[in-house]
mmCIF file of the C-alpha atoms, coordinates in Angstrom:
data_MODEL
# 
_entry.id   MODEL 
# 
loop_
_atom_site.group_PDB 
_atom_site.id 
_atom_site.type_symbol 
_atom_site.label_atom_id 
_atom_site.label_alt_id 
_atom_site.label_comp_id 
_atom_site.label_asym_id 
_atom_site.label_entity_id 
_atom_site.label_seq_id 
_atom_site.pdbx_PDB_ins_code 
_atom_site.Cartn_x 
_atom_site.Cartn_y 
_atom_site.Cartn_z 
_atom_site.occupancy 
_atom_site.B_iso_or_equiv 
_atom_site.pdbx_formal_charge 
_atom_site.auth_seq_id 
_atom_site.auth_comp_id 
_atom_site.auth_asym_id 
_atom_site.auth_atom_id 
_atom_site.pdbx_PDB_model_num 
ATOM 1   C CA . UNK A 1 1   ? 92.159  90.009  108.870 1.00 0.00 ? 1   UNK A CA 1 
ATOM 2   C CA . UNK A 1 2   ? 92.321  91.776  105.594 1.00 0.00 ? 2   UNK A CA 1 
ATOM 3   C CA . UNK A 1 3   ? 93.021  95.591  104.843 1.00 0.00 ? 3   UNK A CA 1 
ATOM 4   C CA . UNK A 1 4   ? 90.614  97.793  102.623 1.00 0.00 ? 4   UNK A CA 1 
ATOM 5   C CA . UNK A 1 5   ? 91.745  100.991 101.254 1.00 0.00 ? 5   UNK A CA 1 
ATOM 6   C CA . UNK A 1 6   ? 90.342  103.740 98.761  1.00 0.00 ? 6   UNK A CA 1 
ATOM 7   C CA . UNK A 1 7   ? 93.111  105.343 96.394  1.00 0.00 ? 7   UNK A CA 1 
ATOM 8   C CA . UNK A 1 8   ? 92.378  108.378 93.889  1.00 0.00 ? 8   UNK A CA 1 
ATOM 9   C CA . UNK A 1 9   ? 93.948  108.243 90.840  1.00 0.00 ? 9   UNK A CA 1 
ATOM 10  C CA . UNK A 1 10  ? 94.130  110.051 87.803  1.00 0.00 ? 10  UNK A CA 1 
ATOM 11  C CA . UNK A 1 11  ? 91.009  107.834 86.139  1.00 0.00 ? 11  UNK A CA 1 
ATOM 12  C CA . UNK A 1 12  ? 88.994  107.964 89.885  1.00 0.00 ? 12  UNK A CA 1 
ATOM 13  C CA . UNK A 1 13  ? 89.098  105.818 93.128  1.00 0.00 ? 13  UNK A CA 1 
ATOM 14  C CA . UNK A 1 14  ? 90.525  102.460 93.111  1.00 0.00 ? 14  UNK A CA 1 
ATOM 15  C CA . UNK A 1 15  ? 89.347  99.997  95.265  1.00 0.00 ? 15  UNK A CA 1 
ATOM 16  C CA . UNK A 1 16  ? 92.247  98.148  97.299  1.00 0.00 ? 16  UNK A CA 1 
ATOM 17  C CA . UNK A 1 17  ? 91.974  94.493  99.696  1.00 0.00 ? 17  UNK A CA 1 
ATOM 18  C CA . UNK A 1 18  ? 95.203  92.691  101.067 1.00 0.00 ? 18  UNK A CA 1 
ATOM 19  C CA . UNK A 1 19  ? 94.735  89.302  103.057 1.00 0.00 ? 19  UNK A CA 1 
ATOM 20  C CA . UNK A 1 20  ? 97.852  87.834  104.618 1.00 0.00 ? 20  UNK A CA 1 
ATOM 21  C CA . UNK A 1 21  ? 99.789  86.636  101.671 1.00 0.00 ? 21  UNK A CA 1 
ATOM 22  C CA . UNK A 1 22  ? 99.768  89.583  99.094  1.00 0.00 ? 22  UNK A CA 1 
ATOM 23  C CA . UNK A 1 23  ? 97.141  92.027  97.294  1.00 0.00 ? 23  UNK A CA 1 
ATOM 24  C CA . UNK A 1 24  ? 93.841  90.017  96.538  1.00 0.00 ? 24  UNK A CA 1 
ATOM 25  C CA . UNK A 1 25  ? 91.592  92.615  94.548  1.00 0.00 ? 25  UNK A CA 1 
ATOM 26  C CA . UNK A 1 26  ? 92.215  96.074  92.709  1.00 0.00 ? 26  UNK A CA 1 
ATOM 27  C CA . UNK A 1 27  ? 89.196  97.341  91.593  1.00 0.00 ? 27  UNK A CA 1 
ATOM 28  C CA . UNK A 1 28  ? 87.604  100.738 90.187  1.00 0.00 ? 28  UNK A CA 1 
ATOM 29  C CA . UNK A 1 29  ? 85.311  102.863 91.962  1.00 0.00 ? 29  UNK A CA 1 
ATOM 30  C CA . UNK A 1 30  ? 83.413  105.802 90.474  1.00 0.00 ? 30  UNK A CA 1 
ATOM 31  C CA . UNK A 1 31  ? 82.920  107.212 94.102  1.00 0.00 ? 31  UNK A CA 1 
ATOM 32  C CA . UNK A 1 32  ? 83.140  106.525 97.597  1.00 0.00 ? 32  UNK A CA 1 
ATOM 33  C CA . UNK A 1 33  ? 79.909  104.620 99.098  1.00 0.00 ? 33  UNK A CA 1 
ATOM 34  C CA . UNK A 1 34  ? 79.237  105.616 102.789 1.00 0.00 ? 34  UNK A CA 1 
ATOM 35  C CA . UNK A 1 35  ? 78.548  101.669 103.488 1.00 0.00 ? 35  UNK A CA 1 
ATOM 36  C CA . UNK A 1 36  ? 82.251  100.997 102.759 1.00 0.00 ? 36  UNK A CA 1 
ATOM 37  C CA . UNK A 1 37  ? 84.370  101.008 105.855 1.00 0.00 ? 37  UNK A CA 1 
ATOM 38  C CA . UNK A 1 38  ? 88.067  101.706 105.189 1.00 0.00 ? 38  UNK A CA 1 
ATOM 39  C CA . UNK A 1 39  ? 90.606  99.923  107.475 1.00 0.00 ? 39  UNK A CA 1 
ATOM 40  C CA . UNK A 1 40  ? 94.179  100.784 108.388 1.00 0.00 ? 40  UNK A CA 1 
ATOM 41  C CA . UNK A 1 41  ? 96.247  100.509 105.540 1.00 0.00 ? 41  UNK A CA 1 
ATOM 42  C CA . UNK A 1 42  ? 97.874  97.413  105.941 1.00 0.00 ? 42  UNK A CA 1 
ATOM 43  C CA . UNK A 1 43  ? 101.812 96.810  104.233 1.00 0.00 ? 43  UNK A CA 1 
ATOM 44  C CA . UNK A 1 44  ? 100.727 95.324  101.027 1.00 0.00 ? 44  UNK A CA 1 
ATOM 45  C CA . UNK A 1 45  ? 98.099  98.446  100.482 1.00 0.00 ? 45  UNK A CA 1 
ATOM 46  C CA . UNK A 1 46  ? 100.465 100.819 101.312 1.00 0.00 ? 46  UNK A CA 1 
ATOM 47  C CA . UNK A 1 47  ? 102.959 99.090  98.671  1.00 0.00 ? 47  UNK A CA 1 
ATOM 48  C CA . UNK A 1 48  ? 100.610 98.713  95.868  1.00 0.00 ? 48  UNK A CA 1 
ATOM 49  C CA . UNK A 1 49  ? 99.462  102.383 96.703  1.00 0.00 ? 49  UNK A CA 1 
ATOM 50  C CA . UNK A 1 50  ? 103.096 103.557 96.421  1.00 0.00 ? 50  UNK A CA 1 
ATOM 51  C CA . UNK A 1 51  ? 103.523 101.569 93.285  1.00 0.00 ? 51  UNK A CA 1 
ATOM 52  C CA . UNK A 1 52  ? 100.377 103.105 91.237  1.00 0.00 ? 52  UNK A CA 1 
ATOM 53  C CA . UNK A 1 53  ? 101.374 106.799 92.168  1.00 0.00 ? 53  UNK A CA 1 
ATOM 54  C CA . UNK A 1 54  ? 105.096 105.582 90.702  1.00 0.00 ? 54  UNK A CA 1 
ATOM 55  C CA . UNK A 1 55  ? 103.635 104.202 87.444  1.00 0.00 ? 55  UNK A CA 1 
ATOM 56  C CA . UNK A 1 56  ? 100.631 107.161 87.246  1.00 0.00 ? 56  UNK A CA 1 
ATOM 57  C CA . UNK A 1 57  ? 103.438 109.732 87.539  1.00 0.00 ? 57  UNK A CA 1 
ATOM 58  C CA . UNK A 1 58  ? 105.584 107.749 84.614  1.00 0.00 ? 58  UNK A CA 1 
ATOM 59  C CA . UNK A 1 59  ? 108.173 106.251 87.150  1.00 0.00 ? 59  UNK A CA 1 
ATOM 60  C CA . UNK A 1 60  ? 107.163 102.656 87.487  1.00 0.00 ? 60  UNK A CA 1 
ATOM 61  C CA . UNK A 1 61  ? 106.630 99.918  84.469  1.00 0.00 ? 61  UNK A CA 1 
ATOM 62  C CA . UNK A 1 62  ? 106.664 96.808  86.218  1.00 0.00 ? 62  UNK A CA 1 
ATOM 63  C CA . UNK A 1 63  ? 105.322 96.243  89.478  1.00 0.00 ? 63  UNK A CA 1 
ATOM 64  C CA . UNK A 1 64  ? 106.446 94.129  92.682  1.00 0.00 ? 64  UNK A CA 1 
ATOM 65  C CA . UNK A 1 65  ? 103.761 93.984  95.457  1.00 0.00 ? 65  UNK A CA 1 
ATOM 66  C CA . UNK A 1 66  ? 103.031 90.505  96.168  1.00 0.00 ? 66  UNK A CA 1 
ATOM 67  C CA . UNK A 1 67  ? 99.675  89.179  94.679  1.00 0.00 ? 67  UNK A CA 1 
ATOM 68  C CA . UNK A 1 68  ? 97.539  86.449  96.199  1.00 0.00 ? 68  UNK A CA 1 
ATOM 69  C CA . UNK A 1 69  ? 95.150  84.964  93.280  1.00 0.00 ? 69  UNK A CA 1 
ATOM 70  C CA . UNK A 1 70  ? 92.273  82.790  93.702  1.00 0.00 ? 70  UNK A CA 1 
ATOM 71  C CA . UNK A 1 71  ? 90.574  81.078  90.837  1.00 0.00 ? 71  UNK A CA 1 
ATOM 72  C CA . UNK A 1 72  ? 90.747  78.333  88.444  1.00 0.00 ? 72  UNK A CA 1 
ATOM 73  C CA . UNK A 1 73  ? 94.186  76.737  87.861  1.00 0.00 ? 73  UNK A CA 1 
ATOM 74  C CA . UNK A 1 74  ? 93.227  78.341  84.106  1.00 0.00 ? 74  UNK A CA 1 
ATOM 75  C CA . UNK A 1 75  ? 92.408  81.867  85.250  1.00 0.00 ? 75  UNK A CA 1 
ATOM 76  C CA . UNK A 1 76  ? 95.376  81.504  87.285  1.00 0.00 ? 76  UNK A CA 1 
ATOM 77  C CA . UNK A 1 77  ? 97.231  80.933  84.107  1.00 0.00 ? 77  UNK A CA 1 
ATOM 78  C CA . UNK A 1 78  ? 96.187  83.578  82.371  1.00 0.00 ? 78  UNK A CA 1 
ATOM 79  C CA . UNK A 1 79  ? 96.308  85.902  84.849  1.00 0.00 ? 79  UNK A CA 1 
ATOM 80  C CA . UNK A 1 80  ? 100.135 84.666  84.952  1.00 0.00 ? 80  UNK A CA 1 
ATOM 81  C CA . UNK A 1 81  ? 100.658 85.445  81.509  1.00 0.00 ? 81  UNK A CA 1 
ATOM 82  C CA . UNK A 1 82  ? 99.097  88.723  81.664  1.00 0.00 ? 82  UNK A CA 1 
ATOM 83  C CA . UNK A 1 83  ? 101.637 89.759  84.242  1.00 0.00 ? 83  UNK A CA 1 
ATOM 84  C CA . UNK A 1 84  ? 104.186 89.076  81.240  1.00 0.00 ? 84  UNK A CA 1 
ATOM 85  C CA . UNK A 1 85  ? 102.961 91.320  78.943  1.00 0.00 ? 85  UNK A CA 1 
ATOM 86  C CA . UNK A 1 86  ? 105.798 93.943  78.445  1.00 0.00 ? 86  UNK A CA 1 
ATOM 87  C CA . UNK A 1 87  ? 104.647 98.036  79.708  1.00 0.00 ? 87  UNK A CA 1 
ATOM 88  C CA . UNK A 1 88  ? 103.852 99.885  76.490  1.00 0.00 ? 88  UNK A CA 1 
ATOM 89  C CA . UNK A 1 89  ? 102.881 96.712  74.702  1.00 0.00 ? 89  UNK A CA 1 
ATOM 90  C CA . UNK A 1 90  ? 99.641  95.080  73.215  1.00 0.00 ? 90  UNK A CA 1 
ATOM 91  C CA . UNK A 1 91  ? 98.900  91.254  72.505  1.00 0.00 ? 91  UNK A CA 1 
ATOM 92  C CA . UNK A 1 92  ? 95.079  89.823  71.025  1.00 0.00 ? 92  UNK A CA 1 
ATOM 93  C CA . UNK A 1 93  ? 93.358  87.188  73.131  1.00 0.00 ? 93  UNK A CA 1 
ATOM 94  C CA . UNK A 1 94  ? 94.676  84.622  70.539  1.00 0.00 ? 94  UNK A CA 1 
ATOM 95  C CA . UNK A 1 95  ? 98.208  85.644  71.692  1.00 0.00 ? 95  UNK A CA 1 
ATOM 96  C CA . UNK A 1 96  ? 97.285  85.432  75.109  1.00 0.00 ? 96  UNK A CA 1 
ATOM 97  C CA . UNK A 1 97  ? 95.474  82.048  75.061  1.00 0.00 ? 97  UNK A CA 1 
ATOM 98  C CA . UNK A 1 98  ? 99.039  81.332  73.407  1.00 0.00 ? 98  UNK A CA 1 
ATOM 99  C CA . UNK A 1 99  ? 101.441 82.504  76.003  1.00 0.00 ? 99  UNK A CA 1 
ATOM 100 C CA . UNK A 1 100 ? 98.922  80.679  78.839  1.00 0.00 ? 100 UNK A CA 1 
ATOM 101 C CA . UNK A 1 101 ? 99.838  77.702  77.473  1.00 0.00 ? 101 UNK A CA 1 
ATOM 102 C CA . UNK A 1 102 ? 96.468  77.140  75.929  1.00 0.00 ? 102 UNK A CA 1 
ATOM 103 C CA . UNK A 1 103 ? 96.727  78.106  72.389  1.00 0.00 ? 103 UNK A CA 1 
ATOM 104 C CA . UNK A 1 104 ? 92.605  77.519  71.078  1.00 0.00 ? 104 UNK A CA 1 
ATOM 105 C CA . UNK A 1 105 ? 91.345  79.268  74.210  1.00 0.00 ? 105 UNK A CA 1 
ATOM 106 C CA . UNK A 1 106 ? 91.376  82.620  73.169  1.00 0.00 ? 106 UNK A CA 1 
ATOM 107 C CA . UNK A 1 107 ? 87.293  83.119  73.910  1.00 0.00 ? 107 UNK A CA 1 
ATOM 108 C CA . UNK A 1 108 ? 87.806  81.315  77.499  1.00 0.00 ? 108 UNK A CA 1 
ATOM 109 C CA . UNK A 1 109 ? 91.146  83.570  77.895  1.00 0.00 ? 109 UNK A CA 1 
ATOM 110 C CA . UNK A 1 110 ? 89.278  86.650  76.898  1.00 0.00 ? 110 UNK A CA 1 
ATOM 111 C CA . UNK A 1 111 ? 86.485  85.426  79.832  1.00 0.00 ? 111 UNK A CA 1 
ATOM 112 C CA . UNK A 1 112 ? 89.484  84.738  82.224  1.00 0.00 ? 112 UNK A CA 1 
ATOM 113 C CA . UNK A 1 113 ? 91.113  88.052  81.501  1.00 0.00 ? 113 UNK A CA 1 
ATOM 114 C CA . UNK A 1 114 ? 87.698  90.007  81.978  1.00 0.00 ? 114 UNK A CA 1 
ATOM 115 C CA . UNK A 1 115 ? 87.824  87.562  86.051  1.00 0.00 ? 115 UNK A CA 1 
ATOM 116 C CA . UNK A 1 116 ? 91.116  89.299  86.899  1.00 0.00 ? 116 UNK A CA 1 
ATOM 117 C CA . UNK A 1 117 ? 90.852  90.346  90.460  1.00 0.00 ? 117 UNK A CA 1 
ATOM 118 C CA . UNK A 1 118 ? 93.606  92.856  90.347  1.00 0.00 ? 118 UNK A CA 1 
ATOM 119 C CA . UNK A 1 119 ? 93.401  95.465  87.556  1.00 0.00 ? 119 UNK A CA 1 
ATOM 120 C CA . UNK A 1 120 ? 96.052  97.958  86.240  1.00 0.00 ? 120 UNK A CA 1 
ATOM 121 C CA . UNK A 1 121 ? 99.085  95.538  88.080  1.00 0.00 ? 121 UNK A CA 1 
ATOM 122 C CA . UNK A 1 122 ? 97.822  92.621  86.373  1.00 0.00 ? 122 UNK A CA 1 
ATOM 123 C CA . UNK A 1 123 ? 97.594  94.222  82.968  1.00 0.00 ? 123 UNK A CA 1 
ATOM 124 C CA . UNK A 1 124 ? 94.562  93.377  81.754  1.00 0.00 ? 124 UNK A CA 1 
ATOM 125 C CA . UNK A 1 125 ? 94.504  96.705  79.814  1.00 0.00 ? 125 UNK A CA 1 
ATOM 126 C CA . UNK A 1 126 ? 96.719  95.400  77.490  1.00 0.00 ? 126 UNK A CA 1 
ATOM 127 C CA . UNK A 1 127 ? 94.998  93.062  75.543  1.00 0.00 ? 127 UNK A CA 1 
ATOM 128 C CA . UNK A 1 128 ? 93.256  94.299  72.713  1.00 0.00 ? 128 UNK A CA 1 
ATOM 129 C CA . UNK A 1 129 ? 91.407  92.757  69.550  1.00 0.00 ? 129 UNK A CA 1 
ATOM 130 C CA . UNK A 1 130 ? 93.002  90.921  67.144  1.00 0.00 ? 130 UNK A CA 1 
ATOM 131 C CA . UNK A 1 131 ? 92.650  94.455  64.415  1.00 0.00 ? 131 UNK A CA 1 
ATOM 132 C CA . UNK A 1 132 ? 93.882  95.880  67.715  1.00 0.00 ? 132 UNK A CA 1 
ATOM 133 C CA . UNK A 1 133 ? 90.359  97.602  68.540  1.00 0.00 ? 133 UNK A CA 1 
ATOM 134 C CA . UNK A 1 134 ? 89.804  98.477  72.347  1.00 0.00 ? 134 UNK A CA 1 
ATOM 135 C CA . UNK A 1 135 ? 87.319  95.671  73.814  1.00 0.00 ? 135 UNK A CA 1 
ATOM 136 C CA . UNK A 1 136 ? 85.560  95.825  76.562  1.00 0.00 ? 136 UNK A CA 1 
ATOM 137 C CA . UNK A 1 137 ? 87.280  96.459  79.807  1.00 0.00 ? 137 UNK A CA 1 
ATOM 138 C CA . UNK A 1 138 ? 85.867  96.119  83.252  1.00 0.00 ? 138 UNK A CA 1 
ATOM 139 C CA . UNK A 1 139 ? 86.644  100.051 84.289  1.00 0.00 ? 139 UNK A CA 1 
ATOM 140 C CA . UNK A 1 140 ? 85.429  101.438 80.910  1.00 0.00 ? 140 UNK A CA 1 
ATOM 141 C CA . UNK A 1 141 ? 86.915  101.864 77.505  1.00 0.00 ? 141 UNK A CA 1 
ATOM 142 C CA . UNK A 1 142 ? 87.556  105.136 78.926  1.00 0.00 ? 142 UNK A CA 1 
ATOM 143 C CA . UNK A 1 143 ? 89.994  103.998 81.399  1.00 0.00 ? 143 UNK A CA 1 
ATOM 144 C CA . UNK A 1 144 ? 91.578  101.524 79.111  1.00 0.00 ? 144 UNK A CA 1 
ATOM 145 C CA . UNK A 1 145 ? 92.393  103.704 76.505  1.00 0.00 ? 145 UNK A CA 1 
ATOM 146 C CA . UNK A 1 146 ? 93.590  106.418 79.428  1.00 0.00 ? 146 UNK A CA 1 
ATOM 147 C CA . UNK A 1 147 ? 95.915  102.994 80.345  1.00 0.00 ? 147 UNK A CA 1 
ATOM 148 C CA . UNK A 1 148 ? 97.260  102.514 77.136  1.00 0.00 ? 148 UNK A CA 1 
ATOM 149 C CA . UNK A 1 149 ? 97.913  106.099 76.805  1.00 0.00 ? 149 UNK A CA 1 
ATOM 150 C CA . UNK A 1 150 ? 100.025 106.724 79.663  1.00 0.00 ? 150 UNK A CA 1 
ATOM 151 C CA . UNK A 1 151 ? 102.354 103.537 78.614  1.00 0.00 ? 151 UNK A CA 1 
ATOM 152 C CA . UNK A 1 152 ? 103.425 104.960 74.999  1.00 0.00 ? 152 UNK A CA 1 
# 
């Protein structure tokens, strides 16, 4: 059975689901739906809930829940090398695609990165442009830059 919780945070509700092995999604929501049933909050909720009021309030930079990540042995790759990305710092896609492993993929990283199931802990936030422009980020430039912000 998997857990479901609803966190508020300083850029609005996030969206939490656990499964057995780790945290599986970390998502934004722009407010509570009254179809969405909240369960108990299982242990790696209640971590990953502990963690992002630690790093909101400046005291965490790296984070430790465990993660369980389904997709393509690619994705996973990326997603892998996103987790790498120092706090405070800011890579292009082409650096990305590099650190993956998969150095002319920076369009398919830049698709993979957009995939990632489990925003703000995978930092997805951190990649930028290659002029080092915001680009698009599933939450809203808004909350990207608000990201960014908070880690310099």
């Amino acid at each position: 059975m998997g857990y479901y919780w609803l966190a508020p945070s300083p850029i609005g509700y996030l969206y939490l689901e656990e499964n057995k092995e780790g945290l599986c999604k970390l998502s934004f929501c722009d407010k509570p739906s009254d179809n969405l049933s909240i369960s108990p909050m299982g242990k790696f909720t209640k971590l990953a809930v502990t963690q992002l009021e630690e790093y909101f309030a400046k005291k965490r930079t790296a984070f430790t829940v465990p993660l369980s990540l389904k997709g393509t042995a690619f994705q996973e790759d990326i997603w892998h090398a996103l987790q790498k990305i120092p706090y405070g710092k800011i890579i292009s896609y082409k650096e990305l695609a590099e650190k993956a492993g998969h150095p002319k993929a920076y369009r398919a990283a830049g698709n993979a990165n957009n995939k990632n199931p489990i925003a703000i802990i995978i930092p997805c936030h951190r990649v930028c442009g290659a002029d080092g422009s915001l680009t698009g980020y599933g939450g809203g430039l808004d909350k990207k830059q608000f990201l960014l912000d908070l880690e310099n």
